[in-house]
N, C-alpha and C positions, 0 to 999 in steps of 0.2 A: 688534493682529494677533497671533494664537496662534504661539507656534514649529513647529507643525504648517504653517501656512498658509506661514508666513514660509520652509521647507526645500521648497517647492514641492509638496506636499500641496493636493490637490485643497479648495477649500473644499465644510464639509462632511464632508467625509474628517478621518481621524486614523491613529492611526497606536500602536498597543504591543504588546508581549513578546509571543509567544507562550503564555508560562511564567501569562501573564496573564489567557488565554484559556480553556486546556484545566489538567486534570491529567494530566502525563507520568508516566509508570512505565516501570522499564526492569528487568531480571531475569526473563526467562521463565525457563521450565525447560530446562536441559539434558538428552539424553534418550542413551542406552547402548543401540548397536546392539540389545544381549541385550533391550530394556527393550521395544521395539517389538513393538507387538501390534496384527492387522491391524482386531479390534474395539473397540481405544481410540477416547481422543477427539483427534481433526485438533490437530496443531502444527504454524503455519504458521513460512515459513521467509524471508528474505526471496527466494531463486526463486521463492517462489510469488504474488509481487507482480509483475502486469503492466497497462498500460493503467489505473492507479488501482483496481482491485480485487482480491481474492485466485484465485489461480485454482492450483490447485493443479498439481504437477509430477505423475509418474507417482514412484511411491513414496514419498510425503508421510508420514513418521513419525505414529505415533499412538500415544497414553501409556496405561498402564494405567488404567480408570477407577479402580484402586480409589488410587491412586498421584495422581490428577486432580483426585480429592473433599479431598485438599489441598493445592489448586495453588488454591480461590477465587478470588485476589486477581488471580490471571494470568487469568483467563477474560472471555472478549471480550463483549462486547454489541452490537448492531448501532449505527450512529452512531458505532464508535470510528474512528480513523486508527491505521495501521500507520508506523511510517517505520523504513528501515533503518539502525543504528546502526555498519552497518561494509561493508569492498567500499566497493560505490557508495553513500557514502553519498546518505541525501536521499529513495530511492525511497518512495513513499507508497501505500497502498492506503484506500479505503472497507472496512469492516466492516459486513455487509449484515444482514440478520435468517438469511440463510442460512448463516452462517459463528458466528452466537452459540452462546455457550459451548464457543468451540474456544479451544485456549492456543495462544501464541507464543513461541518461542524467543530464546534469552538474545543472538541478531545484532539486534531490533527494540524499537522503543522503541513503547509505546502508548500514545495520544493523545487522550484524551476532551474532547471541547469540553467548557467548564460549559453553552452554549447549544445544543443541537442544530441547532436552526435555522443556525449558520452551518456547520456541518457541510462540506459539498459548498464553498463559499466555500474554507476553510482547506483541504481538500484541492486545490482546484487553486489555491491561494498556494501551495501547500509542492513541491507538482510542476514548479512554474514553473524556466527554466532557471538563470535569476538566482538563485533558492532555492539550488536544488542549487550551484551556483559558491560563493554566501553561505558554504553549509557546508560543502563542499569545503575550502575556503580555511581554516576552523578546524579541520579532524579532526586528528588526534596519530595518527603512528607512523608502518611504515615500508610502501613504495610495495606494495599489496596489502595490506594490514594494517591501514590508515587506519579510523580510528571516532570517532565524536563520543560527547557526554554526552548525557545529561538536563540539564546546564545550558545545554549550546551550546545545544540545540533550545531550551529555556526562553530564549532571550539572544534568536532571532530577530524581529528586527523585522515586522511584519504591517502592510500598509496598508490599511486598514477604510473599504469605503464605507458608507453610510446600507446599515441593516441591508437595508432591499427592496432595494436594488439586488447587495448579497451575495448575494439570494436567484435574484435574476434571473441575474446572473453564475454563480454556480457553479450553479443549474440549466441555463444554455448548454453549458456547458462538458462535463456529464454526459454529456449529451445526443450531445456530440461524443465521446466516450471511447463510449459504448454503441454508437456505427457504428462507432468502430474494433476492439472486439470483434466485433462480427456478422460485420464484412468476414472480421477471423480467423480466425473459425473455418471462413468460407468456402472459404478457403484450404487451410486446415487438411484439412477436408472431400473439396474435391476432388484434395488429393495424396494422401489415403487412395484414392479410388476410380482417379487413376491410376496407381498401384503393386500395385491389383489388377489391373486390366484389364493392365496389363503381365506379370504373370504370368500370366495367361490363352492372350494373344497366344502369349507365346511359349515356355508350353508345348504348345501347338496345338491346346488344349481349347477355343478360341473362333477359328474363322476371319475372318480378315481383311475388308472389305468389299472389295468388285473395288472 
């Protein structure tokens, strides 16, 4: 019996590093209010991580291109993972084809699987609440200030099912994260149109219904 099996490990299932999975990089660029130009290229922040993808805030900094064309090593690709390396730690995002070649700021760490394929899997291990506790429990410093490494993340233990069913799971899971976006913006949506029509109402440009 494997020590996988024998710590209660699904058979079949295993179980290693993180560090073992993907290649982590942590050092985005730091960017100088003066430095923001509204034609750069997108530096994602980690507010701009919600529901496991990137969605940007309303004033999302952007770098000079010419200041970008040597930042290579920082530039995204789609299939990457975002995770926040300070705050809350742990927050995760997907890196879409719509968000490549945009940099990330020196609060996240990013996370290329070697496999693509498990992609979508590892991001919703790493969102999991136990995740977040996992690395909660190891950040350093002081209440607000909290940040992990490139090694913490690299240390994380990963519980790997048979690659198809990684595939099936984390495409489930996607799937639930893409209605919880849709709902959003639902929301989102209809409190923009009710805060029109209230101003409408009641400056008397649109009358009431009897």
């Amino acid at each position: 019996m494997n020590a996988d099996r024998h710590q209660g490990v699904p058979e079949g299932w295993r179980t290693a590093p993180l560090g073992d999975l993907c290649d982590i990089q942590a050092g985005g660029p730091a960017l100088r209010r003066s430095e923001d130009v509204p034609d750069g290229v997108p530096l994602v922040r980690p507010a701009d991580l919600r529901h496991r993808r990137i969605s940007p805030e309303p004033g999302m900094p952007r770098v000079p291109l010419e200041r970008a064309r040597d930042l290579s090593r920082h530039r995204l690709v789609a299939d990457d993972m975002l995770v926040s390396r300070t705050g809350t730690v742990g927050r995760v995002a997907l890196v879409t084809a719509d968000e490549q070649e945009w940099l990330y700021n020196s609060h996240l760490l990013r996370v290329r699987p070697h496999d693509p394929a498990q992609t979508l899997y590892l991001v919703a291990y790493v969102a999991r609440r136990a995740t977040g506790d996992w690395l909660e429990s190891r950040a350093v410093g002081t209440t607000g200030m909290r940040s992990i490494t490139v090694r913490t993340l690299s240390d994380l233990p990963v519980l790997l099912p048979p690659v198809e069913q990684q595939r099936d799971i984390g495409a489930a899971l996607a799937s639930v994260d893409e209605k919880i976006r849709a709902h959003e913006d639902i929301v989102r949506t209809t409190g923009a149109l009710r805060d029109a029509l209230s101003d409408l109402l009641m400056s008397g440009r649109l009358p009431p219904r009897p």
